[in-house]
C-alpha positions in Angstrom: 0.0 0.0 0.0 1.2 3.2 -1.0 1.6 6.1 1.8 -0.6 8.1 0.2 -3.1 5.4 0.7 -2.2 4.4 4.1 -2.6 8.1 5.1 -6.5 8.4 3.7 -7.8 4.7 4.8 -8.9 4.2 8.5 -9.8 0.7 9.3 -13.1 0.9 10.3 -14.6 -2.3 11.9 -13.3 -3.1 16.1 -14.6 -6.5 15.0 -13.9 -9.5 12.1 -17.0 -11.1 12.7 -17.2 -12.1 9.1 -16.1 -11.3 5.4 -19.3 -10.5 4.0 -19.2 -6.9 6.1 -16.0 -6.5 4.9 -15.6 -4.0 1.2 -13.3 -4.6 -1.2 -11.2 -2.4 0.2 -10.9 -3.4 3.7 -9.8 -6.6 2.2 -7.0 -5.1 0.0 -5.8 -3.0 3.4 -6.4 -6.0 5.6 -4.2 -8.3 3.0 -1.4 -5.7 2.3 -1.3 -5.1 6.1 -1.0 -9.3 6.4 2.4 -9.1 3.6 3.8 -6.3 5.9 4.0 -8.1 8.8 5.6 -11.5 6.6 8.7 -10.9 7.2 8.3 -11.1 10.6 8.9 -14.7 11.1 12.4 -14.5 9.4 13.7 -12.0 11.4 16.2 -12.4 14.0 13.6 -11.2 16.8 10.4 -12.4 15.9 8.3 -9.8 17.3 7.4 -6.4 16.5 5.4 -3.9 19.6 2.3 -3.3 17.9 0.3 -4.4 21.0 2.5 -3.8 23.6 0.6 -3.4 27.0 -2.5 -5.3 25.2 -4.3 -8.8 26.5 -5.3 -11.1 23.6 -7.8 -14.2 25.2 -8.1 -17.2 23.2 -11.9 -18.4 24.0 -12.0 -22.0 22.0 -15.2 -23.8 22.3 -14.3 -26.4 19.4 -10.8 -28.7 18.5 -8.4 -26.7 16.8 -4.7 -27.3 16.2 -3.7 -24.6 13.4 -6.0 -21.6 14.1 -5.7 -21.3 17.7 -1.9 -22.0 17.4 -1.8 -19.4 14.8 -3.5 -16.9 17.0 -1.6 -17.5 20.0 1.7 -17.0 18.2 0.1 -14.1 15.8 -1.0 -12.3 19.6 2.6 -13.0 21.1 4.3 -11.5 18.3 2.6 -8.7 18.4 3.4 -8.2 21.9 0.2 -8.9 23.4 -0.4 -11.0 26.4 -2.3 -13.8 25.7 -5.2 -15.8 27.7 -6.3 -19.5 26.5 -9.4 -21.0 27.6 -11.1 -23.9 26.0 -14.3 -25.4 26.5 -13.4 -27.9 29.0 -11.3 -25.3 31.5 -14.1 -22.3 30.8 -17.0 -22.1 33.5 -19.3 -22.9 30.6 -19.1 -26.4 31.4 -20.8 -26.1 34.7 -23.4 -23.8 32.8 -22.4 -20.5 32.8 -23.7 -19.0 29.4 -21.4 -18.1 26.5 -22.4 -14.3 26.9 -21.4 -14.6 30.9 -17.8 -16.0 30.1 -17.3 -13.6 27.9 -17.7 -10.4 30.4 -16.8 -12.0 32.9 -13.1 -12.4 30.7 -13.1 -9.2 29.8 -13.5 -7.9 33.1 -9.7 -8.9 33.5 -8.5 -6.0 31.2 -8.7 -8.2 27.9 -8.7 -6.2 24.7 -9.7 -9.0 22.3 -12.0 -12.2 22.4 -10.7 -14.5 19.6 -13.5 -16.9 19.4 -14.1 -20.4 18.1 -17.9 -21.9 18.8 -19.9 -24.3 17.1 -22.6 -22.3 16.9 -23.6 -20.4 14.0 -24.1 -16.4 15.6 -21.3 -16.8 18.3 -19.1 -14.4 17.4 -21.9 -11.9 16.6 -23.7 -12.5 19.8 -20.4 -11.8 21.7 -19.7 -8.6 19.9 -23.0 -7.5 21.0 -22.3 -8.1 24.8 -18.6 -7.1 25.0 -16.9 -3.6 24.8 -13.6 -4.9 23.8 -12.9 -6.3 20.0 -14.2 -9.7 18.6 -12.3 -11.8 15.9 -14.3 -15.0 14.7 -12.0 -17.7 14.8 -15.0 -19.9 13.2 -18.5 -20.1 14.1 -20.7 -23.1 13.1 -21.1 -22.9 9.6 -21.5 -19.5 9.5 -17.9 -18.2 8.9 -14.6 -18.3 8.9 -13.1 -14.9 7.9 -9.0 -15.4 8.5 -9.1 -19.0 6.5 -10.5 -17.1 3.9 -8.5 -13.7 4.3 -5.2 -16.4 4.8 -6.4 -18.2 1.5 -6.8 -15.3 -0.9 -3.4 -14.2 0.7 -1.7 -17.3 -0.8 -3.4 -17.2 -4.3 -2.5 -13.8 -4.5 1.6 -14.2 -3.1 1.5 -17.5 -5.5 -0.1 -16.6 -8.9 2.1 -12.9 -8.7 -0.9 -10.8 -7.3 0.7 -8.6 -5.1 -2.0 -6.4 -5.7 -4.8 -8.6 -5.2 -6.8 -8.4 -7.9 -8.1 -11.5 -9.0 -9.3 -10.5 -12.3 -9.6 -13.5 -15.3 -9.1 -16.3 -12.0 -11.2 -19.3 -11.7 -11.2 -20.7 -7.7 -12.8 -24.5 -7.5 -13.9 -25.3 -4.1 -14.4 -28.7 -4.6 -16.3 -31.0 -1.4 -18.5 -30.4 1.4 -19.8 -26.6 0.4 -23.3 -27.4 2.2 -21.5 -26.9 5.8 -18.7 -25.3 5.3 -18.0 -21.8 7.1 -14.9 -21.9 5.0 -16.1 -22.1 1.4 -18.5 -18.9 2.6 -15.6 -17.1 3.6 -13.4 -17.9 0.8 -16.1 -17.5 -1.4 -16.8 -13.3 0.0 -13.0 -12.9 -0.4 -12.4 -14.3 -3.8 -15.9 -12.9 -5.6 -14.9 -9.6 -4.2 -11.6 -9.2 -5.7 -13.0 -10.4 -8.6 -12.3 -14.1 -9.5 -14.8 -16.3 -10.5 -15.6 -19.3 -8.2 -16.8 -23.3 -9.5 -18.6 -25.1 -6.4 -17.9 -28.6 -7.2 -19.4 -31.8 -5.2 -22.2 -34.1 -5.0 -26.0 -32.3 -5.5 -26.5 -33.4 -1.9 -23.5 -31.0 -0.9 -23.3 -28.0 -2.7 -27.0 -26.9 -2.5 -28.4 -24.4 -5.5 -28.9 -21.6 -3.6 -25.0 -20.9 -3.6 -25.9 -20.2 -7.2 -27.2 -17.0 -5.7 -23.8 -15.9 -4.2 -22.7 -15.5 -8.5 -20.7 -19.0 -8.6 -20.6 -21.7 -10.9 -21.9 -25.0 -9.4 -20.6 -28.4 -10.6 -21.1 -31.6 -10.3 -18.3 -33.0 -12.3 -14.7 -32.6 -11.0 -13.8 -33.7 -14.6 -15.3 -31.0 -16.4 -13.6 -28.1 -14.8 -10.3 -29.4 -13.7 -8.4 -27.9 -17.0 -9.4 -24.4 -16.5 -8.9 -23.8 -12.8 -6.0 -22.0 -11.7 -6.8 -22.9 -8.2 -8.3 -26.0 -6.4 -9.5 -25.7 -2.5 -10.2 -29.6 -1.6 -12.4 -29.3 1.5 -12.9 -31.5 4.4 -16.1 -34.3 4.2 -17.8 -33.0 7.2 -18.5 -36.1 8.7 -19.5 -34.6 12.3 -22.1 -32.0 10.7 -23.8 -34.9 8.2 -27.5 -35.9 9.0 -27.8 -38.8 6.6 -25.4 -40.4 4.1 -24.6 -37.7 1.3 -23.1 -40.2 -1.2 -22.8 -44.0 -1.1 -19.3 -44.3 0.5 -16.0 -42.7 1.1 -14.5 -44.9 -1.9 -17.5 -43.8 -4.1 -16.3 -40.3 -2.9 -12.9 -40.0 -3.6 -13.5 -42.0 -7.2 -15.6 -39.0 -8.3 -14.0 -35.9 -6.2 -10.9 -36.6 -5.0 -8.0 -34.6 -6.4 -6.1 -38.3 -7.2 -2.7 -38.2 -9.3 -5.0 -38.9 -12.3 -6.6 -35.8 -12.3 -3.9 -33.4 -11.2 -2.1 -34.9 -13.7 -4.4 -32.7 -16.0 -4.8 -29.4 -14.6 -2.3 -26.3 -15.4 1.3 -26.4 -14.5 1.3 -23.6 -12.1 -1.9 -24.2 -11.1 -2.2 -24.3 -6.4 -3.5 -27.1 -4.8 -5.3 -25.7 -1.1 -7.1 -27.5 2.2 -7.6 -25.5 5.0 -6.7 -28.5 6.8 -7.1 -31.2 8.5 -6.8 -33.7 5.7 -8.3 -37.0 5.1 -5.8 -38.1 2.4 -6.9 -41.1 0.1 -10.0 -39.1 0.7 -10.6 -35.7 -0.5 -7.1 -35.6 -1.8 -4.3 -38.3 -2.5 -0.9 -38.2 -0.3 1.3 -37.5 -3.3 -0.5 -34.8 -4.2 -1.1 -33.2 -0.8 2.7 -33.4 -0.7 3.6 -32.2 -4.3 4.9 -28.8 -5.4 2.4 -27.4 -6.4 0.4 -28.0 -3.1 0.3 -24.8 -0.8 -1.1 -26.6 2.4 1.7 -25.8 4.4 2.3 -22.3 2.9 -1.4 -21.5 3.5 -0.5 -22.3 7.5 2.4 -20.0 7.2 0.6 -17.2 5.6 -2.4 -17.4 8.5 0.2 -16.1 10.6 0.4 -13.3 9.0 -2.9 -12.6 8.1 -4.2 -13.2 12.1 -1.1 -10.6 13.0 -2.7 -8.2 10.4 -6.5 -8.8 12.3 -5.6 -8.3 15.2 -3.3 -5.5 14.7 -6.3 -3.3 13.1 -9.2 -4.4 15.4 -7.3 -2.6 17.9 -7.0 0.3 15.9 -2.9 0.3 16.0 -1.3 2.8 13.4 2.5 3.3 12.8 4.7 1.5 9.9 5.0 -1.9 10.6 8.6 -1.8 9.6 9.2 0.8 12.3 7.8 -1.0 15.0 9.9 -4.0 13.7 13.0 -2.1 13.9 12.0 -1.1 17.1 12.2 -4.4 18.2 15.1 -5.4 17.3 16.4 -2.2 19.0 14.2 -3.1 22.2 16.1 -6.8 21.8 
């Protein structure tokens, strides 16, 4: 971003609740933010000031491995003190409400909630009881707004975007679209900076109203796997299924899994993305998962950045991001 730029836009929003509420705009100043603060990782004192003095609470009501890591480390390196509760250590499980955890954390001087819930409206219900800032860390299968900001991050960094616009790009989300929080998040992010996105999966999991959000819906992996110049491979939500969606998991991965076969056929350059965890021989075959063009692990390295970036704004820091770095280092 240039300074000119930086100098006329104000973040807005104190909370990332989801990417729907978010313009084109604060996407391009939330994702330019996220590639200033990349270089954070490789330098010799991996933390920059930004949020000095500030208290960053994990609230985790759901398993999580990558996000929550990614937020505790994105919080530390800001600075930020950081509180973890999960489910099983919060006061919820002797049936203190959601809403009364929450003040009742704030109360100790947090500045952020980062929450994770299974419930669809968590995040939004909490921002409406707290004074201090929100980030959803994924609610039900409502949203999941840093997957999708860290995934239009790494098709952006990978394909030369550096500006982020995703004009003349075709995105497949291939799997379970019916309960997936991230294939609505990625799918606000990439039709907003302008690249075209194929739903692809069985008719009992990618419903037609997604039609209405202006994708493409397929039902053939075949059909669209030369043109794409990015696959997502989501997660068969298993947990979330009230019946049997397709015959079985070998009927599944026969007809969408991204196997040798098929990559075999898409475009040289083209990225290969799961937000993770994978069920390999499933959605997505091993050799593939762990090929070069697959950006799985880059995709966890870029949501460091990206969570840095959210949590950085919501809290409505200003200063260069390479001063504070320098800072750092002089601080070190």
């Amino acid at each position: 971003m240039s300074a000119k730029r930086r100098t006329q836009y104000v973040w807005p929003h104190r909370h990332i609740l989801n990417l729907g509420s978010l313009t084109a705009e604060d996407l391009h100043h939330i994702l330019e933010t996220a590639r200033g603060f990349e270089s954070v990782s490789t330098r010799s004192v991996k933390k920059v000031p930004a949020l000095r003095g500030k208290v960053v609470a994990n609230l985790f009501f759901e398993p999580s491995t990558r996000t929550r890591s990614s937020f505790y480390l994105a919080a530390s390196r800001l600075s930020a003190d950081v509180l973890d509760f999960t489910a099983t250590s919060s006061s919820t499980s002797k049936g203190e409400t959601l809403r009364d955890t929450a003040r009742n954390i704030e109360a100790m001087g947090v500045d952020v909630i980062v929450v994770r819930h299974q419930q669809s409206g968590a995040a939004k219900l909490l921002a409406g009881s707290v004074g201090c800032s929100v980030v959803n860390a994924g609610d039900g299968q409502h949203a999941h707004p840093t997957q999708g900001l860290l995934d239009v991050y790494t098709i952006g960094r990978q394909l030369g975007r550096d500006d982020f616009d995703f004009s003349g790009l075709r995105v497949a989300i291939v799997g379970d679209i019916a309960h997936s929080r991230v294939a609505r998040s990625d799918i606000s992010a990439l039709t907003k900076l302008g690249a075209k996105v194929l739903l692809v999966g069985p008719a009992t999991l990618v419903p037609g109203a997604f039609a209405e959000l202006d994708c493409e819906l397929h039902h053939d992996l075949d059909e669209v796997l030369e043109s794409v110049d990015a696959v997502n491979m989501l997660r068969v939500q298993f947990e979330r299924l009230t019946g049997p969606a397709f015959p079985s998991a070998r009927e599944y991965h026969k007809l969408f899994g991204l196997t040798k076969a098929r990559f075999a056929r898409m475009k040289d350059n083209v990225l290969v993305m799961h937000p993770g965890p994978v069920n390999r021989g499933l959605e997505i075959d091993g050799e593939v998962a762990d090929g070069p063009n697959s950006m799985i692990l880059q995709q966890v390295t870029n949501g460091l950045a990206v969570r840095m970036a959210a949590l950085f704004l919501v809290q409505g820091a200003s200063g260069a991001i390479d001063d504070e770095a320098q800072e750092a280092e002089r601080d070190a």
